[in-house]
BATI-693856 format. One line per 2 residues: their letters; for each residue x, y, z of N, C-alpha, C, O. Coordinates in Angstrom, 2 decimals, always signed. Layout:
! BATI-693856
a> X/Y/Z/X/Y/Z/X/Y/Z/X/Y/Z | ... $
END
This chain:
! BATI-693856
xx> -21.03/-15.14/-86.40/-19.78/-15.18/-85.67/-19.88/-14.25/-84.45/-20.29/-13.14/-84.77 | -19.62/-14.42/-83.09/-19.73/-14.27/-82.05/-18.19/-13.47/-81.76/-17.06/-13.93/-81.62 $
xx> -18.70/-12.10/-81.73/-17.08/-11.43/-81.05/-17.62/-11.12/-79.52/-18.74/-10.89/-79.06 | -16.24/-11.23/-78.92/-16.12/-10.98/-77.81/-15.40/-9.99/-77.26/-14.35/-9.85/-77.88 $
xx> -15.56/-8.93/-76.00/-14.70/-7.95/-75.84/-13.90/-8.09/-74.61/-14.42/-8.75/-73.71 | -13.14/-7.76/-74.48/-11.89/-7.74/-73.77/-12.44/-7.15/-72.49/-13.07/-6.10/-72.58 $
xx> -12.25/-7.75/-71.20/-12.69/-7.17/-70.20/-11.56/-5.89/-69.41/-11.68/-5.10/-68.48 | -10.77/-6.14/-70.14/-9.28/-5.40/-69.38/-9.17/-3.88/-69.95/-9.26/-2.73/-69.53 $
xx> -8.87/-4.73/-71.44/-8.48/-3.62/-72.46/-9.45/-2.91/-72.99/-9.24/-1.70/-73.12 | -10.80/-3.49/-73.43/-11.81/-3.49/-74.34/-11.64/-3.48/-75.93/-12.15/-2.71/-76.74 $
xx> -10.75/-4.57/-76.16/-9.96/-4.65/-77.92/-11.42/-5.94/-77.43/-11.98/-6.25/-76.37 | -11.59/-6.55/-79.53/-12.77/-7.23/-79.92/-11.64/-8.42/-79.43/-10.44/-8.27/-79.19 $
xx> -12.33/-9.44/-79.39/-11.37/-10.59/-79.53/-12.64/-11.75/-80.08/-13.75/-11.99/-79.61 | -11.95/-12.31/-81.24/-12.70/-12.93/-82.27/-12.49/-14.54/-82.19/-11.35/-14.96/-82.02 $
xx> -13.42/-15.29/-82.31/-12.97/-16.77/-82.15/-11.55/-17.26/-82.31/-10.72/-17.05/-83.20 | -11.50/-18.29/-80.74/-9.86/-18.93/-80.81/-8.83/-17.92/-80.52/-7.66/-17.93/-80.88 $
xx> -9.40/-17.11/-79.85/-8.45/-15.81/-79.35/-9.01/-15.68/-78.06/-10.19/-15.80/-77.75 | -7.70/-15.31/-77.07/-7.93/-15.51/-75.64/-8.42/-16.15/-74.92/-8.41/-17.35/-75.22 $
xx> -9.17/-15.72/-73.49/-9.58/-16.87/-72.41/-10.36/-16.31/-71.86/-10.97/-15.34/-72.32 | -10.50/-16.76/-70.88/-12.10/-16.92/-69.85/-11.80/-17.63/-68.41/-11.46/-18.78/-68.12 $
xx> -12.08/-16.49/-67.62/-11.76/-17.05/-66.04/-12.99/-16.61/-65.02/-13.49/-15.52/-64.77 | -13.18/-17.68/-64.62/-14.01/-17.68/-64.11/-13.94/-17.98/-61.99/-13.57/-18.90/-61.27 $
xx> -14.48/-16.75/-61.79/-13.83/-16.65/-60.08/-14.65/-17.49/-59.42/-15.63/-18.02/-59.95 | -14.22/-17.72/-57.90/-15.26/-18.20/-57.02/-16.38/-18.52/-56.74/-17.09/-19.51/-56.65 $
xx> -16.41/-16.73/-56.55/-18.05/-15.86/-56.91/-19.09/-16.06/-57.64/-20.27/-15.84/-57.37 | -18.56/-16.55/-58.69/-19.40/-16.54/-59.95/-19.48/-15.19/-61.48/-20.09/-14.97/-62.53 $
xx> -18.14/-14.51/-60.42/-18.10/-13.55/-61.77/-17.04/-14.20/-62.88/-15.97/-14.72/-62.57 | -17.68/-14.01/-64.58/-16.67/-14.36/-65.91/-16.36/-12.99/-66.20/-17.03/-11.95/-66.17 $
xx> -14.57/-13.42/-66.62/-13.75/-12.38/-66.97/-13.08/-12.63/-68.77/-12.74/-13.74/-69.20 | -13.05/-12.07/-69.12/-12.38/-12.48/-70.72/-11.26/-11.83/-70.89/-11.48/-10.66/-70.59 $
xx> -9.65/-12.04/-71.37/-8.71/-11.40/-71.48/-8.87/-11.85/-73.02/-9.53/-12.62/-73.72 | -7.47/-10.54/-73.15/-7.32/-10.75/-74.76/-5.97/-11.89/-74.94/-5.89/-12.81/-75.76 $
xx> -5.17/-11.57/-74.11/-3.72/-12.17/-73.72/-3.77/-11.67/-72.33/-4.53/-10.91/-71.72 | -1.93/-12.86/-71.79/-1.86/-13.04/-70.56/-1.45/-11.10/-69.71/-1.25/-10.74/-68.55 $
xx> -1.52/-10.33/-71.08/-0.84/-8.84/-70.57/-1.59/-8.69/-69.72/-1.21/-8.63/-68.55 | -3.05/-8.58/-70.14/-4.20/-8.02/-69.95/-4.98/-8.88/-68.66/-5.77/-8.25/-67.95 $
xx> -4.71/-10.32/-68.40/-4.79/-10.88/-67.23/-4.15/-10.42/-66.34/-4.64/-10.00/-65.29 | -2.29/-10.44/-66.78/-1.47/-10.03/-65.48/-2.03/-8.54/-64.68/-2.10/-8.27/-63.48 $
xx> -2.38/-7.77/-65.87/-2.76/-6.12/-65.80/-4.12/-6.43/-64.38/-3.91/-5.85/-63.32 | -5.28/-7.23/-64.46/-6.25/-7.88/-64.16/-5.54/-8.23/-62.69/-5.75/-7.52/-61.71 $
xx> -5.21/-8.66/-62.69/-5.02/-9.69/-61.29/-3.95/-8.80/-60.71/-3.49/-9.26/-59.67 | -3.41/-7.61/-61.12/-2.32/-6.67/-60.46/-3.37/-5.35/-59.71/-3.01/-4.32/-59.15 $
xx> -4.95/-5.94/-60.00/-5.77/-4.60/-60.19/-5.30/-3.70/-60.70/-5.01/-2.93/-59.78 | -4.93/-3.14/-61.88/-4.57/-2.07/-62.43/-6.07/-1.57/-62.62/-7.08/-2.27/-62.58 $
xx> -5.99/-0.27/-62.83/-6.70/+0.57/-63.42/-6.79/+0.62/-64.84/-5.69/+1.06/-65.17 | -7.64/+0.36/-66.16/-8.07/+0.05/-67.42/-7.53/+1.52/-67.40/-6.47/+1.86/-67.92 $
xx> -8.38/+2.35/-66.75/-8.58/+4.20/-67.32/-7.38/+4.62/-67.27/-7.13/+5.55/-68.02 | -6.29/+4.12/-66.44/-5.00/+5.48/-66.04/-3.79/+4.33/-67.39/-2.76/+4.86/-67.81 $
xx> -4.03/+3.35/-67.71/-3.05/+2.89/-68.77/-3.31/+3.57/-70.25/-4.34/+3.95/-70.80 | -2.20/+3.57/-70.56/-2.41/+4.42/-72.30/-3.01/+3.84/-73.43/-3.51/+4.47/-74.37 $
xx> -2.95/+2.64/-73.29/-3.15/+1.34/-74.41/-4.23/+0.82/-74.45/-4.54/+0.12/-75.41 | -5.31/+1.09/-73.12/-6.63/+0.67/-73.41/-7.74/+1.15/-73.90/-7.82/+2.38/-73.89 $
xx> -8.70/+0.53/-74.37/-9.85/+1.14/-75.02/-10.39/+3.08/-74.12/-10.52/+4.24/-74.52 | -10.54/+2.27/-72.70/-11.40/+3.06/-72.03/-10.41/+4.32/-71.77/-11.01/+5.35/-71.49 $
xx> -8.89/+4.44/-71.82/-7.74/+5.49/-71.54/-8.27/+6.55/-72.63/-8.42/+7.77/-72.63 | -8.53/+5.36/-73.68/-8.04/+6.49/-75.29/-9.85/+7.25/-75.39/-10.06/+8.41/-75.73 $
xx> -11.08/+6.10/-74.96/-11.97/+7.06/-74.96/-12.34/+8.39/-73.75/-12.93/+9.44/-73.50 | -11.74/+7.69/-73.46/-11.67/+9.43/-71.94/-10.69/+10.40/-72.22/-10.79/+11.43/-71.56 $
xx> -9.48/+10.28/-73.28/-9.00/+11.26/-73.27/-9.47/+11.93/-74.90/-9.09/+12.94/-75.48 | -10.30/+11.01/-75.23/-10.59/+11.51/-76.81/-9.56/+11.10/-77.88/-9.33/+11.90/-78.78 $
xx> -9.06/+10.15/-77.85/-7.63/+9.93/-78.74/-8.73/+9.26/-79.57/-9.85/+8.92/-79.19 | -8.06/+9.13/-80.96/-8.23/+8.40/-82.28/-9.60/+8.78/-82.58/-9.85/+8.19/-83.64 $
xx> -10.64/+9.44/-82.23/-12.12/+9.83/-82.39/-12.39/+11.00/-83.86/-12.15/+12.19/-84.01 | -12.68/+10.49/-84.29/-12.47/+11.58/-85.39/-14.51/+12.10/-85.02/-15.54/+11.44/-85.09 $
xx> -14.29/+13.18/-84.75/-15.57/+14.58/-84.66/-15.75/+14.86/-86.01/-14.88/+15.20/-86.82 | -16.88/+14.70/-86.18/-17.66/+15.79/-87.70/-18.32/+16.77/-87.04/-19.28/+16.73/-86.27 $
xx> -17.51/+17.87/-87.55/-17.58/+19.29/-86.88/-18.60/+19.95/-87.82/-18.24/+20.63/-88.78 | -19.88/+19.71/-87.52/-20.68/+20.44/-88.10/-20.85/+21.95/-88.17/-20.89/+22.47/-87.06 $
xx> -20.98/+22.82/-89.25/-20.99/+24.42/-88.88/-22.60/+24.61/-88.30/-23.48/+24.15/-89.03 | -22.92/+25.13/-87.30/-23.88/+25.65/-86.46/-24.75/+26.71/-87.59/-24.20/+27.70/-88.07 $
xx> -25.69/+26.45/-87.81/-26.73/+27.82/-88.52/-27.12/+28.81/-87.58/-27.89/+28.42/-86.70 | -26.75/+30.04/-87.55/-27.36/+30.80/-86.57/-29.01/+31.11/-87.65/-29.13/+31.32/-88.85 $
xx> -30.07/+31.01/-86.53/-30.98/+31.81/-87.83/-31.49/+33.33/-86.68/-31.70/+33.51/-85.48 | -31.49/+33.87/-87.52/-31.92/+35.51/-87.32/-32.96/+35.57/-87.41/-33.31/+35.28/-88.56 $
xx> -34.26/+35.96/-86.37/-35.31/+36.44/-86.17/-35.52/+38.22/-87.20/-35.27/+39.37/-86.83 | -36.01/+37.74/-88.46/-36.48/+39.03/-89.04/-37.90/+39.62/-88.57/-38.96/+39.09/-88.92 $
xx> -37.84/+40.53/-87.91/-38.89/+41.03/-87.46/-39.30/+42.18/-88.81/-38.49/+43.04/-89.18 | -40.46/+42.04/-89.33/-41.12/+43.16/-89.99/-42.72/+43.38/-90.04/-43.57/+42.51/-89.88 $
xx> -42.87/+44.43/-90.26/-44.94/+45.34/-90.03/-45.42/+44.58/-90.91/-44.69/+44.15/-91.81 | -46.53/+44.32/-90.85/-47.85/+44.41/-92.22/-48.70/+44.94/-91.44/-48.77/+44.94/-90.21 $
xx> -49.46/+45.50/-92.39/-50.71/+46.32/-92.43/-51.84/+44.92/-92.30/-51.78/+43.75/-92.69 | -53.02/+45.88/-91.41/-54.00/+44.63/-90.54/-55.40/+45.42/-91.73/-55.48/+46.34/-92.54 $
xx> -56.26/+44.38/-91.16/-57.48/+45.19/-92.01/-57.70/+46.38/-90.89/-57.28/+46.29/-89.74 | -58.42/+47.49/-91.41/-58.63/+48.52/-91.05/-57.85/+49.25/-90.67/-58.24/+50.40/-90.50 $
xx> -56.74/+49.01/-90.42/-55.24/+49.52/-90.18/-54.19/+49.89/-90.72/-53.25/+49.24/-90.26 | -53.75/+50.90/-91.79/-52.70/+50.58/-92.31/-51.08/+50.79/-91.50/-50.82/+51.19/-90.37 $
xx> -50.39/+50.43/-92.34/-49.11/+50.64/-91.77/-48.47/+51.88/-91.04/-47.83/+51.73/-90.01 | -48.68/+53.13/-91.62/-48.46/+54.56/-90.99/-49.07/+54.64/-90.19/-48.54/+55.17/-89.20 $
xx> -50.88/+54.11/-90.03/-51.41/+54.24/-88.70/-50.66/+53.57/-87.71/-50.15/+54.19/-86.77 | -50.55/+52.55/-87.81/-49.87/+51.85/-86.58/-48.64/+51.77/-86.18/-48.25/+51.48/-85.05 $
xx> -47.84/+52.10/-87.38/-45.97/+52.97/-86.80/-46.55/+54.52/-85.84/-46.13/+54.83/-84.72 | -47.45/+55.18/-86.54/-47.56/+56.43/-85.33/-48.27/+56.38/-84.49/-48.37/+57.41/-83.82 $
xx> -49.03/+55.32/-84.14/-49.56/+54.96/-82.65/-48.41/+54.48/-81.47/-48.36/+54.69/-80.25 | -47.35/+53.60/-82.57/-46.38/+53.25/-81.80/-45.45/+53.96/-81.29/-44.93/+53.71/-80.20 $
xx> -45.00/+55.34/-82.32/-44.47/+56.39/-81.49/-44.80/+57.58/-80.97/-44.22/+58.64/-80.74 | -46.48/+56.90/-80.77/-47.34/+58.42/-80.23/-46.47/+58.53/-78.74/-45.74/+57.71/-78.18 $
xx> -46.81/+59.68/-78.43/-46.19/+59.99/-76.65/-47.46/+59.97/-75.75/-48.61/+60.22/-76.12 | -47.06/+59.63/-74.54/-47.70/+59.00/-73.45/-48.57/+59.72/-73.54/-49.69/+59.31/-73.85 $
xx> -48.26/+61.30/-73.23/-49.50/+62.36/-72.67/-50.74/+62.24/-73.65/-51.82/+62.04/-73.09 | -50.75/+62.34/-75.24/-51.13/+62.18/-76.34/-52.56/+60.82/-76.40/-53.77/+60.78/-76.63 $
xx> -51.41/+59.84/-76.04/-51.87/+58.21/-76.00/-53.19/+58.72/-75.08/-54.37/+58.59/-75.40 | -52.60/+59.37/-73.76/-53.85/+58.98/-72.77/-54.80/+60.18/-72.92/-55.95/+59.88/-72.61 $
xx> -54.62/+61.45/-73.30/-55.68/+61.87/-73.84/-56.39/+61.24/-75.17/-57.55/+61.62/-75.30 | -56.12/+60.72/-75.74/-57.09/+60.38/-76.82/-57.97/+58.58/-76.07/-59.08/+58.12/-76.35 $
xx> -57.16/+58.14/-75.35/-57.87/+57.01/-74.48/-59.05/+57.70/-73.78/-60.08/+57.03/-73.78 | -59.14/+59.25/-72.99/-60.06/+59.74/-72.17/-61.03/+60.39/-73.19/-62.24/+60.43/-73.01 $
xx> -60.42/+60.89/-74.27/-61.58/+61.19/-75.51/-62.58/+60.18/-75.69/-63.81/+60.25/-75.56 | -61.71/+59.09/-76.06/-62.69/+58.02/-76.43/-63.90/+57.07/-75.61/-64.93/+56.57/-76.06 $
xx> -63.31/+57.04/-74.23/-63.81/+56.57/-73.52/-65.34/+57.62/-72.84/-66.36/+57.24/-72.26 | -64.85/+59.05/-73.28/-65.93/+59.91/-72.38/-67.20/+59.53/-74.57/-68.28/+58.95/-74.61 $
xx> -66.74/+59.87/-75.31/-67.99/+59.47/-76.26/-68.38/+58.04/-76.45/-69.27/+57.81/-77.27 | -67.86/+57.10/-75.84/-68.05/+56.21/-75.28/-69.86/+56.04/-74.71/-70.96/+55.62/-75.06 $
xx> -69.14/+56.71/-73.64/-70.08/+57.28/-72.32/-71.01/+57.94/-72.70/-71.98/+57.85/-71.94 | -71.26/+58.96/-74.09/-72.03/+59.88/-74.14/-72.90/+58.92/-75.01/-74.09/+59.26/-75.06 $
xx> -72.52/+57.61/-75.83/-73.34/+57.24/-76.74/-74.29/+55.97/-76.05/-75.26/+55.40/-76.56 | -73.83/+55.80/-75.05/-74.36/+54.58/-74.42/-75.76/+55.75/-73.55/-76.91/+55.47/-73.24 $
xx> -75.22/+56.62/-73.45/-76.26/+57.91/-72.49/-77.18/+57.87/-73.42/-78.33/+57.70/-73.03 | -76.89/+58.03/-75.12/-77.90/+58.37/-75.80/-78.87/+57.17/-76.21/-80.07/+57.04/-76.48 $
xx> -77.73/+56.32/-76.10/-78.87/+54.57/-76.68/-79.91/+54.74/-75.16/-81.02/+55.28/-75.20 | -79.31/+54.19/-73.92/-80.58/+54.15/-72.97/-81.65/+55.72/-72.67/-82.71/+55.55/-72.06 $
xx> -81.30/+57.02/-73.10/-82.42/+57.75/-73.67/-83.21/+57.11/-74.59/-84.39/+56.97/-74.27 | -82.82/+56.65/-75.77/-83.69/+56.53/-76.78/-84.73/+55.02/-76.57/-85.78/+54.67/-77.10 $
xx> -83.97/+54.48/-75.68/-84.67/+52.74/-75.63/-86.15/+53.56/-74.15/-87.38/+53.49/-74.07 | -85.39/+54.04/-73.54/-86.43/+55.17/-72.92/-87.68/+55.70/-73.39/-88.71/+55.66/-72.72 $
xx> -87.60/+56.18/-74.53/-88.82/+57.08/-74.90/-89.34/+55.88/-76.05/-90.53/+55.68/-76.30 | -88.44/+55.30/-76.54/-89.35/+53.72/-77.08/-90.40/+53.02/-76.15/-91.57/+52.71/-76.36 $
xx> -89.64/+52.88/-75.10/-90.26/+52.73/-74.05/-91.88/+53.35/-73.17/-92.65/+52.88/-72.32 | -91.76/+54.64/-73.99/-92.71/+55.41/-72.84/-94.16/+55.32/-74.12/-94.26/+55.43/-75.34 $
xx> -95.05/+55.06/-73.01/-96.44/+55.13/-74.07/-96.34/+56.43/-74.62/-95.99/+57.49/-74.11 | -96.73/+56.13/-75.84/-97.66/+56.96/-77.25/-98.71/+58.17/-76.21/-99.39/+57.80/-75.25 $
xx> -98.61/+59.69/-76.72/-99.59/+60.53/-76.21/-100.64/+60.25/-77.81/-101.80/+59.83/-77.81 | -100.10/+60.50/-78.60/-101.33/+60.58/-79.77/-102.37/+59.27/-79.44/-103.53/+59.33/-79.03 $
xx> -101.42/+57.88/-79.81/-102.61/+57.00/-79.52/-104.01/+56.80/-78.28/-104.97/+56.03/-78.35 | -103.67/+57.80/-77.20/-104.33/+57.90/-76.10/-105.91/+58.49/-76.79/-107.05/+58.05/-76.85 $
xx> -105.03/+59.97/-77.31/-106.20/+60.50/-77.80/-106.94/+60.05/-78.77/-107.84/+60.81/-79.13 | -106.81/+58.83/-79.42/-107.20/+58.67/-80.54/-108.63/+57.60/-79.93/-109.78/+57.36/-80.29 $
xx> -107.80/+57.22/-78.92/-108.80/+56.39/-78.32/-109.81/+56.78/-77.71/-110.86/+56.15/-77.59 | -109.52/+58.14/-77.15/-110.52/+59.28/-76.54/-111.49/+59.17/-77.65/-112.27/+58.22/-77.68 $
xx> -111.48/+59.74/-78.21/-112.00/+60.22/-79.83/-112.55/+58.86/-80.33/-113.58/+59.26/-80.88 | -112.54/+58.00/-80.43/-112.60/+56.77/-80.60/-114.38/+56.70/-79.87/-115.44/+56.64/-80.50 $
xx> -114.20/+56.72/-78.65/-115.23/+56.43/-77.32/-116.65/+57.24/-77.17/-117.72/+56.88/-76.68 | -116.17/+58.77/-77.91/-116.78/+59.53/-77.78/-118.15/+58.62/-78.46/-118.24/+57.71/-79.29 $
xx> -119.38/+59.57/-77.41/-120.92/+58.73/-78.15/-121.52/+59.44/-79.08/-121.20/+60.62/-79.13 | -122.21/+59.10/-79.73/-123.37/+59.74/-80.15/-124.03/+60.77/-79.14/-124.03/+60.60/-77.92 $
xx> -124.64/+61.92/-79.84/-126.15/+62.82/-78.66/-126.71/+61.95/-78.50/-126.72/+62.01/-77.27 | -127.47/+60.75/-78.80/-128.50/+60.28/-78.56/-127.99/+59.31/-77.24/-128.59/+59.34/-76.16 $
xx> -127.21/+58.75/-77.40/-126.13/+57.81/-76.41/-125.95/+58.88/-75.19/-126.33/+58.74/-74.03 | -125.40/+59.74/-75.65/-125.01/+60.86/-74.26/-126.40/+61.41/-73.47/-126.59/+61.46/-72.25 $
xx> -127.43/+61.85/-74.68/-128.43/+61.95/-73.40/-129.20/+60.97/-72.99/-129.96/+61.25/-72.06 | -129.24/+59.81/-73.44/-129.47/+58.53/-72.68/-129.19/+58.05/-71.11/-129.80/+57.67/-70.12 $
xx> -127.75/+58.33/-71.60/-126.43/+58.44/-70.65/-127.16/+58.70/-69.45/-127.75/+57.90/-68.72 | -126.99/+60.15/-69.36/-127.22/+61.41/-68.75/-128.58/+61.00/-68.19/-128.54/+61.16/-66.97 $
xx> -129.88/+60.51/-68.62/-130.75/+60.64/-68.62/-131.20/+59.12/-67.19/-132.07/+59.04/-66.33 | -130.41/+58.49/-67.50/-130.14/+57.25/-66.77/-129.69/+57.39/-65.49/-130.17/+56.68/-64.60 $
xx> -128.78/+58.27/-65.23/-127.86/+59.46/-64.34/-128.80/+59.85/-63.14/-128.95/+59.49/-61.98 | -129.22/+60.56/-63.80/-130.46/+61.56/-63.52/-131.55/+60.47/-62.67/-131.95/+60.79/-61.55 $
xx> -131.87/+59.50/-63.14/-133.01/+58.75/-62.87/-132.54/+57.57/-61.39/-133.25/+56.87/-60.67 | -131.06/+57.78/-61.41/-130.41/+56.99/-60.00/-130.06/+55.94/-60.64/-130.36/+54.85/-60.15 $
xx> -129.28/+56.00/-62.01/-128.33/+54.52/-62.47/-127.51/+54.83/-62.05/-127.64/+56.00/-61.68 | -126.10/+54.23/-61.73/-125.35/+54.75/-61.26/-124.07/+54.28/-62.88/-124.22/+53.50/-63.82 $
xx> -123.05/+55.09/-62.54/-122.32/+54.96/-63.72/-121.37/+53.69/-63.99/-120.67/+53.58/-65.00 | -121.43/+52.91/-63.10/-121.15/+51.66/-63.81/-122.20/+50.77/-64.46/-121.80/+49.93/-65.27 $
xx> -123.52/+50.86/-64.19/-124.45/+49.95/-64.77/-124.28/+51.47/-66.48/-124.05/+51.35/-67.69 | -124.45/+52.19/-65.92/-124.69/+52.97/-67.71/-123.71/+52.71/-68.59/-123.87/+52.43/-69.77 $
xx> -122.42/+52.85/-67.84/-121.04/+52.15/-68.76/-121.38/+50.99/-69.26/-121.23/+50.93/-70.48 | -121.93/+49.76/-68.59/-122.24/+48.74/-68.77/-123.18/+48.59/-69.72/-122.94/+47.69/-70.52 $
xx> -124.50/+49.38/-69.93/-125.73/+49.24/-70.68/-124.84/+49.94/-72.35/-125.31/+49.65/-73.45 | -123.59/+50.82/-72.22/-123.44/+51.62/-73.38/-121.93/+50.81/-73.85/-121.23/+51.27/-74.75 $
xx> -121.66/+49.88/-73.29/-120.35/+49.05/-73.68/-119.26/+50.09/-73.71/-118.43/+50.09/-74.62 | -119.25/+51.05/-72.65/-118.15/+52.14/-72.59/-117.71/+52.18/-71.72/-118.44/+51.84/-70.79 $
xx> -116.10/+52.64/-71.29/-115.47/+52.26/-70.09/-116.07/+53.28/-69.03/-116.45/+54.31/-69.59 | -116.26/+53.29/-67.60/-116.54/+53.91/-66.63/-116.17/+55.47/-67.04/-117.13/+56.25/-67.07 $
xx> -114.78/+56.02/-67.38/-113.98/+56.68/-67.00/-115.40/+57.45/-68.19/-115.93/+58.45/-67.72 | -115.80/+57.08/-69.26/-116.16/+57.87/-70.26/-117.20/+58.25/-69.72/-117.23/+59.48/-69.63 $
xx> -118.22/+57.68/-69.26/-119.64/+58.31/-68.24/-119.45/+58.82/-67.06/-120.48/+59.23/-66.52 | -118.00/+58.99/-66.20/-117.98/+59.85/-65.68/-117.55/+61.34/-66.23/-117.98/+62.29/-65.58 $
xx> -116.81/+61.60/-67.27/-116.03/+62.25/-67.83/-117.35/+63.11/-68.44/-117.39/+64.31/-68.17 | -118.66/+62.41/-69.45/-119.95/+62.77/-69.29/-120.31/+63.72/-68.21/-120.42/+64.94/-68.06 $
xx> -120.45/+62.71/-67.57/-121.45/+63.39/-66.57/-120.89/+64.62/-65.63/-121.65/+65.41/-65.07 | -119.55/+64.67/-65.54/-118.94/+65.78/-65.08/-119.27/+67.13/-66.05/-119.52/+68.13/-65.37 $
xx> -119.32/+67.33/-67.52/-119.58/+67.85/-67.97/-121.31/+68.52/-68.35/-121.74/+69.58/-68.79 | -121.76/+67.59/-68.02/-123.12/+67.97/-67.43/-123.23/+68.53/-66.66/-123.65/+69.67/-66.90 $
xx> -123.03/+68.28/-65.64/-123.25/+68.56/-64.28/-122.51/+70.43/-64.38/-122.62/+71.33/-63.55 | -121.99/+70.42/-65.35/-121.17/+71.68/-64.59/-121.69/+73.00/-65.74/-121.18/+74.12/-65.81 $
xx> -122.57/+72.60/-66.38/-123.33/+73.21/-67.53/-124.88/+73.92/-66.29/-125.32/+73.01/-65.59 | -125.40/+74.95/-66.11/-126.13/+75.38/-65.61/-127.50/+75.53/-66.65/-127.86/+76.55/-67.24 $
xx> -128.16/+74.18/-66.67/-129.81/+74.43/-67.54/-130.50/+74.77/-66.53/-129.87/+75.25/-65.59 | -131.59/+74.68/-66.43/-133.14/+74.81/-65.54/-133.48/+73.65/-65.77/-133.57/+72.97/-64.74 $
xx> -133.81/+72.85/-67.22/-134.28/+71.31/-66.98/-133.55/+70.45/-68.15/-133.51/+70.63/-69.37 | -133.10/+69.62/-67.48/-132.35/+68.87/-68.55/-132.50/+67.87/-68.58/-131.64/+67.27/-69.22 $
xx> -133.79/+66.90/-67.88/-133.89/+65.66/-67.86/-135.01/+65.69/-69.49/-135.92/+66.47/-69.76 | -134.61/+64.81/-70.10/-135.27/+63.95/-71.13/-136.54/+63.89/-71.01/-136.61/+64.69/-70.07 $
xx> -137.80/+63.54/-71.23/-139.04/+63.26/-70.97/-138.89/+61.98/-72.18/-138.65/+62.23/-73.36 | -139.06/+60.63/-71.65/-139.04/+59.79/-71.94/-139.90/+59.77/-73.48/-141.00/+59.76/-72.93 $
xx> -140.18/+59.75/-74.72/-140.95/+59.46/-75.89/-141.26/+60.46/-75.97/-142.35/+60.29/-76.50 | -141.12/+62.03/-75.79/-141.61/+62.99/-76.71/-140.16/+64.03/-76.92/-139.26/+64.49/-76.22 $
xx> -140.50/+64.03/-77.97/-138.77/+65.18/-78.20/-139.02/+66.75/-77.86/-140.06/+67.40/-77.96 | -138.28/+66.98/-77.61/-138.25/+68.63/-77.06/-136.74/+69.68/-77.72/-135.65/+69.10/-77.75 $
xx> -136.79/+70.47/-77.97/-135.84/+71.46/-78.05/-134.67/+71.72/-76.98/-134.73/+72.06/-75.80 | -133.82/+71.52/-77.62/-132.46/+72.00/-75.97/-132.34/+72.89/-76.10/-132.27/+73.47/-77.19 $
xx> -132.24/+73.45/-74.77/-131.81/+74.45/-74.48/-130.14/+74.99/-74.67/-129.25/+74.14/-74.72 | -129.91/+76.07/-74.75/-128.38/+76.60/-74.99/-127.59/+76.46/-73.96/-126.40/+76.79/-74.04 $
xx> -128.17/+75.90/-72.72/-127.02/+75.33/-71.91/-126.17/+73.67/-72.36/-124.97/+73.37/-72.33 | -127.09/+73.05/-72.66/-126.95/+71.59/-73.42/-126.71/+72.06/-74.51/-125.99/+71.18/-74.97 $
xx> -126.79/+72.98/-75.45/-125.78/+72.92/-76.64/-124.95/+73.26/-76.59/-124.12/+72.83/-77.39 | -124.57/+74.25/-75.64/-123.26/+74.56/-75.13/-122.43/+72.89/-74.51/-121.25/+72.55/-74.60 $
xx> -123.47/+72.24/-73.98/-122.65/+70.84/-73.58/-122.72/+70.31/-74.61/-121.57/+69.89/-74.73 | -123.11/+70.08/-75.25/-123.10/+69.58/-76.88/-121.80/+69.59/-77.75/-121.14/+68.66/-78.20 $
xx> -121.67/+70.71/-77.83/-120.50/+71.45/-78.35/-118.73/+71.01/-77.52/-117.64/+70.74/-78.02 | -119.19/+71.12/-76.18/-117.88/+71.04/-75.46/-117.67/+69.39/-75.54/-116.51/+69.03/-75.34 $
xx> -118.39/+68.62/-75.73/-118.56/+67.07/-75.64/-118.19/+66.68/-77.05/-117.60/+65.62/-77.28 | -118.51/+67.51/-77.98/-118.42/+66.88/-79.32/-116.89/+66.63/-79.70/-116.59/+66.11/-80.78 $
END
């Protein structure tokens, strides 16, 4: 069933009730009765009459409101304790005083400073070669007498100290380091005589000694 509404008044109007006019133009109008035509064709105003739909919804008549009660909700603010934090710590941080606050900020920040000083010291001397292992390597290099007066003996004869380093698989630094110590020992004769052995003298055991 097809209701229809009242173009005037805005009441339903239900089959076999009222009319339909249709203008010039092409605009359709629907009354409920001839009131609501005459009202229509007098141009009245729907809104400023008491009796029509659109009067009573603009002034709010007959509307029944469900007045819902409003919930206020209340923001409860309260502490918990954090890990590593308990609750007293962090109520008296909150009412520490300024001066307080920022000295213990400049405390922290200067051991801060002092521990980061101490990590790049220490990554420092991680850093810096070993004195023991040096010497060990010294000690390590050292030759045999028989090697040293070889050495020496090679020296003496116009090798020069990279071919003797070379013939003794020892770094340069060690046949000079030799031969400086020779050299600064005062014998009378200290060259070798190739295949017959001889007695050293106490200047070469004195180099003996300082070499060993």
């Amino acid at each position: 069933m097809k209701i229809d509404i009242c173009s005037f008044s805005g009441y339903r109007m239900y089959p076999g009730h009222g009319k339909k006019m249709v203008k010039a133009d092409g605009k359709t109008f629907i009354f409920l009765n001839g009131k609501c035509e005459a009202s229509h064709m007098l141009k009245r105003n729907p809104r400023k009459i008491t009796w029509t739909v659109l009067y009573r919804r603009k002034h709010k008549k007959g509307i029944v409101e469900e007045v819902s009660k409003k919930r206020a909700r209340r923001t409860v603010k309260f502490q918990r304790a954090i890990v590593g934090a308990s609750l007293n710590d962090i109520l008296s941080k909150r009412n520490m005083k300024p001066e307080v606050r920022k000295a213990q900020r400049e405390q922290a920040i200067r051991a801060a400073k002092e521990k980061q000083r101490a990590q790049k010291a220490q990554k420092a001397q991680k850093k810096a070669p070993p004195a023991a292992p040096a010497k060990k390597m010294s000690q390590r290099r050292r030759l045999p007498n028989s090697l040293r007066w070889r050495a020496v003996g090679w020296m003496e004869m116009g090798l020069s100290q990279a071919d003797a380093a070379r013939r003794l698989n020892v770094s340069r630094s060690v046949v000079q380091r030799l031969w400086d110590q020779y050299q600064s020992e005062d014998s009378v004769s200290r060259r070798p005589v190739p295949g017959r052995p001889r007695a050293t003298t106490p200047a070469e055991d004195r180099f003996l000694a300082l070499s060993a």
